[in-house]
MARZA-266085 format. One line per field, with one value per atom (N, C-alpha, C, O): residue number from 1; residue in one letter; atom name; x, y, z. Coordinates in Angstrom, 3 decimals. Example, Ala and Ser with C-alpha at 12.3 -4.5 7.8 and 13.67 -1.06 7.14 Angstrom:
REM residues 2
num	1	1	1	1	2	2	2	2
residuo	A	A	A	A	S	S	S	S
atomo	N	CA	C	O	N	CA	C	O
c1	13.190	12.300	13.200	14.236	12.850	13.670	12.900	13.409
c2	-5.690	-4.500	-3.300	-3.319	-2.250	-1.060	0.030	1.138
c3	7.800	7.800	7.800	8.465	7.080	7.140	7.870	8.039
This chain:
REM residues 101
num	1	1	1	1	2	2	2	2	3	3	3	3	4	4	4	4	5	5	5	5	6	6	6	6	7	7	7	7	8	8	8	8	9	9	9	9	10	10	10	10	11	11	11	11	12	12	12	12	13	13	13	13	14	14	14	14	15	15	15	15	16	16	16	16	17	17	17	17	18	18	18	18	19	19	19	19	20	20	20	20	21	21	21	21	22	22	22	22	23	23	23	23	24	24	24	24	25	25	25	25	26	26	26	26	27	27	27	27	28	28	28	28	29	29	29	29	30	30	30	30	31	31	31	31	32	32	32	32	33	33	33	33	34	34	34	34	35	35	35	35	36	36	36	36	37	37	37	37	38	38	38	38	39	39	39	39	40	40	40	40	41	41	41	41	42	42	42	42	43	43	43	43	44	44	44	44	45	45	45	45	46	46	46	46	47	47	47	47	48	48	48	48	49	49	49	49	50	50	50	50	51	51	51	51	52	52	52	52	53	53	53	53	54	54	54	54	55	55	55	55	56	56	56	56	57	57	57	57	58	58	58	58	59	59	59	59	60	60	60	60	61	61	61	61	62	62	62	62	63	63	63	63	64	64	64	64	65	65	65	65	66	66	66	66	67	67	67	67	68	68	68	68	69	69	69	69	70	70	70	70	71	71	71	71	72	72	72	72	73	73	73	73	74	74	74	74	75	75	75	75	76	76	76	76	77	77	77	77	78	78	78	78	79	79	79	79	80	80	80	80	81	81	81	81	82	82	82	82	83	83	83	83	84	84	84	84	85	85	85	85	86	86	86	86	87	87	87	87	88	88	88	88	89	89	89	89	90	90	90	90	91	91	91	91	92	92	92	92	93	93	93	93	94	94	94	94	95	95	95	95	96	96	96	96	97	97	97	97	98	98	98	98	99	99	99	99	100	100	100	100	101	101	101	101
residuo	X	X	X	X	X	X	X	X	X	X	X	X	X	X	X	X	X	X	X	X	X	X	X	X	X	X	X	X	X	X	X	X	X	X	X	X	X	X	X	X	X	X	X	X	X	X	X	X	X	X	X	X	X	X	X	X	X	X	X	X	X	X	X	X	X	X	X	X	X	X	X	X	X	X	X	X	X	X	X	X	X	X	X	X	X	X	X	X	X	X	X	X	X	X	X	X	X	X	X	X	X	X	X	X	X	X	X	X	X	X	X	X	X	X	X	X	X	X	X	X	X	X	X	X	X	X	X	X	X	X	X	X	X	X	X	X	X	X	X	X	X	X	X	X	X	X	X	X	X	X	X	X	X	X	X	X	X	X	X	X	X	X	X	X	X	X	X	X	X	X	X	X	X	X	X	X	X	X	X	X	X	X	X	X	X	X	X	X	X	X	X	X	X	X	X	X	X	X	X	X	X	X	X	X	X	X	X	X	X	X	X	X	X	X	X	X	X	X	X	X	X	X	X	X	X	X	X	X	X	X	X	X	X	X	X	X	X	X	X	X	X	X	X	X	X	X	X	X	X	X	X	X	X	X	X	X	X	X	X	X	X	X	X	X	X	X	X	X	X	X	X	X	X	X	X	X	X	X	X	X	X	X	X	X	X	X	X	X	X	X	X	X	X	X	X	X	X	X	X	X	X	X	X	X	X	X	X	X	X	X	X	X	X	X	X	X	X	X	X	X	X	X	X	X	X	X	X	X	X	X	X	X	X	X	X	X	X	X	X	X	X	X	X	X	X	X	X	X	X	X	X	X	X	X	X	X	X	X	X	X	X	X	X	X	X	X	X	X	X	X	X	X	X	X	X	X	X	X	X	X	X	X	X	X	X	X	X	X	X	X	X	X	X	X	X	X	X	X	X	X	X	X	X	X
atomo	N	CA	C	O	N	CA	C	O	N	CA	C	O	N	CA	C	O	N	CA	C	O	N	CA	C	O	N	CA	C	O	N	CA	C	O	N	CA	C	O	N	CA	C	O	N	CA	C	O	N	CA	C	O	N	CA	C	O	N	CA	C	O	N	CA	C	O	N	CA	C	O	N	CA	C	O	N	CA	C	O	N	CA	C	O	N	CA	C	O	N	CA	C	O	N	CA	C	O	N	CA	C	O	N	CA	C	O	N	CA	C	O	N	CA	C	O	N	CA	C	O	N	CA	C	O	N	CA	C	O	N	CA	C	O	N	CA	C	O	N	CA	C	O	N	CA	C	O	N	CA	C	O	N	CA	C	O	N	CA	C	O	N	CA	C	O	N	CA	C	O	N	CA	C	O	N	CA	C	O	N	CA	C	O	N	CA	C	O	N	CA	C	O	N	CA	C	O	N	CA	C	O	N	CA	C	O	N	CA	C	O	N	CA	C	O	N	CA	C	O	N	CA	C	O	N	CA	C	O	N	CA	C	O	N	CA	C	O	N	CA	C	O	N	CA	C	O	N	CA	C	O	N	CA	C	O	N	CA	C	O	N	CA	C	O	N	CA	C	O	N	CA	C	O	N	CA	C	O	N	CA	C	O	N	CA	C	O	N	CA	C	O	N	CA	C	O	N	CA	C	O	N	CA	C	O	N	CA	C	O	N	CA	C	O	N	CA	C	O	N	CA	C	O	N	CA	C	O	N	CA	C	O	N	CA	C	O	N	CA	C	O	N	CA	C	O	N	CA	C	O	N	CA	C	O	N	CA	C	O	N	CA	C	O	N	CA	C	O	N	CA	C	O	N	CA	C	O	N	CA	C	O	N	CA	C	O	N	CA	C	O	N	CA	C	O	N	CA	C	O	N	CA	C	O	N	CA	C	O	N	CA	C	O	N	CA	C	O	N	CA	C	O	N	CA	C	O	N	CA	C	O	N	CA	C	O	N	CA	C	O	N	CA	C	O	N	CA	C	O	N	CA	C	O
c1	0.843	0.000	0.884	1.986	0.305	1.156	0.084	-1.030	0.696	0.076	0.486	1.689	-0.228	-0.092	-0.590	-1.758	0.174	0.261	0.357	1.104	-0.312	-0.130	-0.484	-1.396	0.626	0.455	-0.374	-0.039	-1.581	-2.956	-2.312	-1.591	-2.976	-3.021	-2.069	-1.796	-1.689	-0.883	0.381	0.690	0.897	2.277	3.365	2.960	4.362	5.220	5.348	4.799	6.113	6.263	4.956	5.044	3.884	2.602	2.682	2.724	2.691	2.807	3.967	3.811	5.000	6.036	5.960	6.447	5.035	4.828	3.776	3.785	2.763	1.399	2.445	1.999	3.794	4.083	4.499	4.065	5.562	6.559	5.621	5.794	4.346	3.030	2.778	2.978	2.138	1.416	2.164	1.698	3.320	4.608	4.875	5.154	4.898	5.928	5.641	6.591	4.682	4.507	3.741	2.764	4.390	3.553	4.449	5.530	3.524	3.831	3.422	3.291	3.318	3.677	4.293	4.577	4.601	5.047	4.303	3.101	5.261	4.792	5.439	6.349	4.765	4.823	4.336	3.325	4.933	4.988	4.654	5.568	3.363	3.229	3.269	2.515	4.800	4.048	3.527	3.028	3.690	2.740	3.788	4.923	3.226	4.519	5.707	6.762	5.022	6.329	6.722	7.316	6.311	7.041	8.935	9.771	8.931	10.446	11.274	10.513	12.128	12.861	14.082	15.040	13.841	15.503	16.355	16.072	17.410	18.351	17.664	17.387	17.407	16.679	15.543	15.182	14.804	13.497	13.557	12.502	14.581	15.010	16.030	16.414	16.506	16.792	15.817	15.973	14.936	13.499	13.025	12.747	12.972	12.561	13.682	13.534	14.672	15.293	15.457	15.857	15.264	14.660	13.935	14.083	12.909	11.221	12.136	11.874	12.920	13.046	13.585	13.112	14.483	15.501	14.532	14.532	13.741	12.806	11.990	12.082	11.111	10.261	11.072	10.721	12.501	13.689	13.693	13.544	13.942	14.764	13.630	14.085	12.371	11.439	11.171	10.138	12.050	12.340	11.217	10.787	10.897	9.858	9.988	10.842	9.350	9.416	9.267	8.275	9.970	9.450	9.851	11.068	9.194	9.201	8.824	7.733	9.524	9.194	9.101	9.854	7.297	7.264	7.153	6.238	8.104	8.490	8.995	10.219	8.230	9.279	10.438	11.142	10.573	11.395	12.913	13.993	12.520	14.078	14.287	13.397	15.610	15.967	17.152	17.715	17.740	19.122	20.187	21.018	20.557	21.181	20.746	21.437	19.599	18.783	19.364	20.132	19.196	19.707	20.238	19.891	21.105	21.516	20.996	21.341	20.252	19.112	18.375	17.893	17.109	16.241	15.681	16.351	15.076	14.206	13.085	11.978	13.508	12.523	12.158	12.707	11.034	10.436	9.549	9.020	9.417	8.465	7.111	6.151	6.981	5.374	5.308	6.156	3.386	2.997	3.080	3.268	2.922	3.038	4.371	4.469	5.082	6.960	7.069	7.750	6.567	6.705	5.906	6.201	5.117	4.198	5.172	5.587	5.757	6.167	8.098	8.758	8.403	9.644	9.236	9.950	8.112	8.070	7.897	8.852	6.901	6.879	8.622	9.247	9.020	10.362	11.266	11.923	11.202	11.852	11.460	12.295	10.167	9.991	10.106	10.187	10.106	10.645	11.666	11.616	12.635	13.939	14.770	15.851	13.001	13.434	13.415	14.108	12.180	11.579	13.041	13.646	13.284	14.704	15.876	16.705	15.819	17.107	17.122	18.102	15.719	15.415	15.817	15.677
c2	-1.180	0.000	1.237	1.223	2.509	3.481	4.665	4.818	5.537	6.629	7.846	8.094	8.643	9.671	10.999	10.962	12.268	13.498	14.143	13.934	15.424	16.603	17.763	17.891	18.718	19.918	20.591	21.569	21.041	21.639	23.306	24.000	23.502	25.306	25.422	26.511	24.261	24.188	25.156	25.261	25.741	26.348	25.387	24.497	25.221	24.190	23.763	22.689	24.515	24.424	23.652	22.630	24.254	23.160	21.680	20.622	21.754	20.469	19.441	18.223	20.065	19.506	18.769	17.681	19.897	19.306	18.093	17.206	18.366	17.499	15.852	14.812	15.710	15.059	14.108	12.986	14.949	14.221	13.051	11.876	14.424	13.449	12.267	11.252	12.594	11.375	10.194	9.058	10.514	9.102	8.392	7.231	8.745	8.154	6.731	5.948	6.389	4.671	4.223	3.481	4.818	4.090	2.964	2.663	2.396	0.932	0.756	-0.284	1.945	2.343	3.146	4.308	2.320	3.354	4.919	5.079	6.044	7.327	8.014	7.569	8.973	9.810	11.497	11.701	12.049	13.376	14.768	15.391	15.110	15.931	17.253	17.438	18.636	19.715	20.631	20.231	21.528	22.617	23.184	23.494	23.314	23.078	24.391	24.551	25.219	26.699	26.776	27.744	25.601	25.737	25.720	24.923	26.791	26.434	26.082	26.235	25.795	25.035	25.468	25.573	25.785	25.912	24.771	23.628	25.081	23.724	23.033	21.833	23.821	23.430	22.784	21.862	23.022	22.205	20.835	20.269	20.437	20.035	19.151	18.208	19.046	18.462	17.676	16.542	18.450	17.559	16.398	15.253	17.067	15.736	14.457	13.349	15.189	13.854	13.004	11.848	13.347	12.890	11.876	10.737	12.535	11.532	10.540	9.338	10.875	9.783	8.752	7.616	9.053	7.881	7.070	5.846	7.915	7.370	5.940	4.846	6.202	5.499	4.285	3.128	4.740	3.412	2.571	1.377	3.276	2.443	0.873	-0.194	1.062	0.331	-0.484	-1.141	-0.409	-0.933	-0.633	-1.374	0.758	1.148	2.335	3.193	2.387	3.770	4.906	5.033	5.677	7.372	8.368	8.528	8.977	9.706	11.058	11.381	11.926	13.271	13.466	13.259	14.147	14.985	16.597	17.136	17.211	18.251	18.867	18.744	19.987	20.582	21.648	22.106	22.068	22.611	22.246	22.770	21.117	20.034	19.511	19.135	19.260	18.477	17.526	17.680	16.364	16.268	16.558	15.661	17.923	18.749	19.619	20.565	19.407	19.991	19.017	19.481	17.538	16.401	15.334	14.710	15.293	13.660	12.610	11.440	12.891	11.532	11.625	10.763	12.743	12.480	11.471	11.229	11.300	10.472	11.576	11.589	12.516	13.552	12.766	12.054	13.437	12.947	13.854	14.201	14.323	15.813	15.267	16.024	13.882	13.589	12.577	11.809	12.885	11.136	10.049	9.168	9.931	8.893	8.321	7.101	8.796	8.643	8.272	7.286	8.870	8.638	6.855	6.185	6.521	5.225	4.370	3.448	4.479	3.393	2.819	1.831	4.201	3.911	3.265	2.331	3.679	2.386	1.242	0.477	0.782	-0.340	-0.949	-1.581	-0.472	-0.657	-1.261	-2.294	-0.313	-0.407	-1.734	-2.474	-1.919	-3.304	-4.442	-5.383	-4.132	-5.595	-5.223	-5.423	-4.608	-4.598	-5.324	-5.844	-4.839	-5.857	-7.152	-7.903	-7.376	-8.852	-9.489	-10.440	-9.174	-9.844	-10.060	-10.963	-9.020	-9.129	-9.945	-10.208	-10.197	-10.590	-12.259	-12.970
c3	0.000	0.000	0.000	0.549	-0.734	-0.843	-0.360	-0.861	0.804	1.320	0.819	0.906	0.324	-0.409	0.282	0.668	0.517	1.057	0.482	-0.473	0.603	-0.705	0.165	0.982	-0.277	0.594	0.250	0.918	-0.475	-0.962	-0.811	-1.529	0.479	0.596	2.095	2.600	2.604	4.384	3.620	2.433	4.760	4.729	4.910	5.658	4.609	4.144	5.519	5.766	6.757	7.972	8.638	9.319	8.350	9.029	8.296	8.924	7.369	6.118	6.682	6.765	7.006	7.486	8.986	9.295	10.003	11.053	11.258	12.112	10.079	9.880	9.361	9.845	8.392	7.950	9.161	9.423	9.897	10.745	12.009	12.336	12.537	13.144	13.015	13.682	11.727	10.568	10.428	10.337	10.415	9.784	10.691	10.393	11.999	13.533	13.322	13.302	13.194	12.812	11.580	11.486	10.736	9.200	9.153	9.659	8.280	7.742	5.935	5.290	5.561	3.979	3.397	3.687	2.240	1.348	1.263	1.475	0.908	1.195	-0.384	-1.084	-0.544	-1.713	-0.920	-0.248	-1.119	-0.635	-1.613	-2.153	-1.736	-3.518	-2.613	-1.657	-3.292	-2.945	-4.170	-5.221	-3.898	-4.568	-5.493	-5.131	-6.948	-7.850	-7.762	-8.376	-6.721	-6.953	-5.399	-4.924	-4.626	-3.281	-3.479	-3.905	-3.019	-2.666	-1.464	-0.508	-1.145	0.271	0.417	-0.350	1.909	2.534	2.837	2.476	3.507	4.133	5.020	5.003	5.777	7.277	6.844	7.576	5.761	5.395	4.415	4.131	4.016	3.002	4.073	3.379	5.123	6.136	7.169	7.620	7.377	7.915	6.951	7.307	5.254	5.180	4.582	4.066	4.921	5.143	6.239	6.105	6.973	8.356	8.354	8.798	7.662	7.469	6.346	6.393	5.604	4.336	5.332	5.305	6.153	6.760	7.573	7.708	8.072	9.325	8.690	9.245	7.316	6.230	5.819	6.050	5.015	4.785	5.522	5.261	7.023	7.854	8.105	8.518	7.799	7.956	6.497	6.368	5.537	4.337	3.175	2.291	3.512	2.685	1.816	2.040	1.055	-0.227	0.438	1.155	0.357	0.461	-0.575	-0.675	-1.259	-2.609	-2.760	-2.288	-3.336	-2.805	-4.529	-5.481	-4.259	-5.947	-5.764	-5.140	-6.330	-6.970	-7.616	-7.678	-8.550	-9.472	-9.210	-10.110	-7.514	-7.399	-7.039	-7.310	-6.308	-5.819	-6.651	-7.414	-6.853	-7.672	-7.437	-6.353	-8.426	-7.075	-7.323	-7.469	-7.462	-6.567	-5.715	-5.336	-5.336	-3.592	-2.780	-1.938	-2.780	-1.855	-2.573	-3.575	-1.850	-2.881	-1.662	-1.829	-0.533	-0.018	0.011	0.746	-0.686	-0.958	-2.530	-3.534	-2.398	-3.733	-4.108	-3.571	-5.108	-6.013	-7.900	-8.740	-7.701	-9.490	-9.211	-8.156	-10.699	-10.824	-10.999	-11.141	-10.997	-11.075	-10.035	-9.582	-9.626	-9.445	-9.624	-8.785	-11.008	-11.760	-11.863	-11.728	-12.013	-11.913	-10.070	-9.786	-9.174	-8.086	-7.722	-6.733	-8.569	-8.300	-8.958	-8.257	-10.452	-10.554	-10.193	-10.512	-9.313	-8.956	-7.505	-7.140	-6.592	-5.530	-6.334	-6.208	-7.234	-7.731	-7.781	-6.931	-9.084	-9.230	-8.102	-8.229	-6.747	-5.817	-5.006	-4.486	-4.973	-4.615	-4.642	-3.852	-6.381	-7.419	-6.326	-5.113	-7.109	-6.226	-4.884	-4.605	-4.072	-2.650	-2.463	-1.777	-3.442	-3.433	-4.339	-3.845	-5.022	-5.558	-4.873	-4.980	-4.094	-3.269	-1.637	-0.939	-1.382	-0.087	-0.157	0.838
């Protein structure tokens, strides 16, 4: 299963705090959509790497869609400028596990 978040009209900082909440014990894959002209600092762009490590560490997808990061914003985050690109790289990533497990 893949849980899907989208920052609508929240301010990145609420979005961010609503994220970190929400995640403390998921048990899915996550996709993260923001708002296509949000832009990000260090400090924000550090939180969610946070959440990325937090999601991994539980051997699961976490996927960040935007058109403003890119990777050279993070080299640990996982960005794709779409949904759709964000769905079939968890897929991908799963094959992945299931092969390697």
């Amino acid at each position: 299963m893949t849980e899907v978040h989208s920052q609508r009209n929240q301010s990145l900082n609420s979005f961010i705090e609503h994220l970190e909440g929400h995640l403390s014990d998921n048990r899915q894959h996550v996709i993260i959509e923001f708002n296509a002209e949000q832009e990000f600092n260090a400090y924000e762009i550090e939180q969610l790497e946070t959440i990325e490590k937090r999601i991994r560490s539980n051997n699961l997808s976490f996927v960040v869609v935007s058109l403003k990061l890119d990777y050279d914003s993070s080299d640990a985050l996982t960005v794709v400028p779409s949904a759709d690109e964000a769905y079939d790289l968890i897929s991908f990533e799963e094959m992945q596990r299931d092969l390697l497990a």
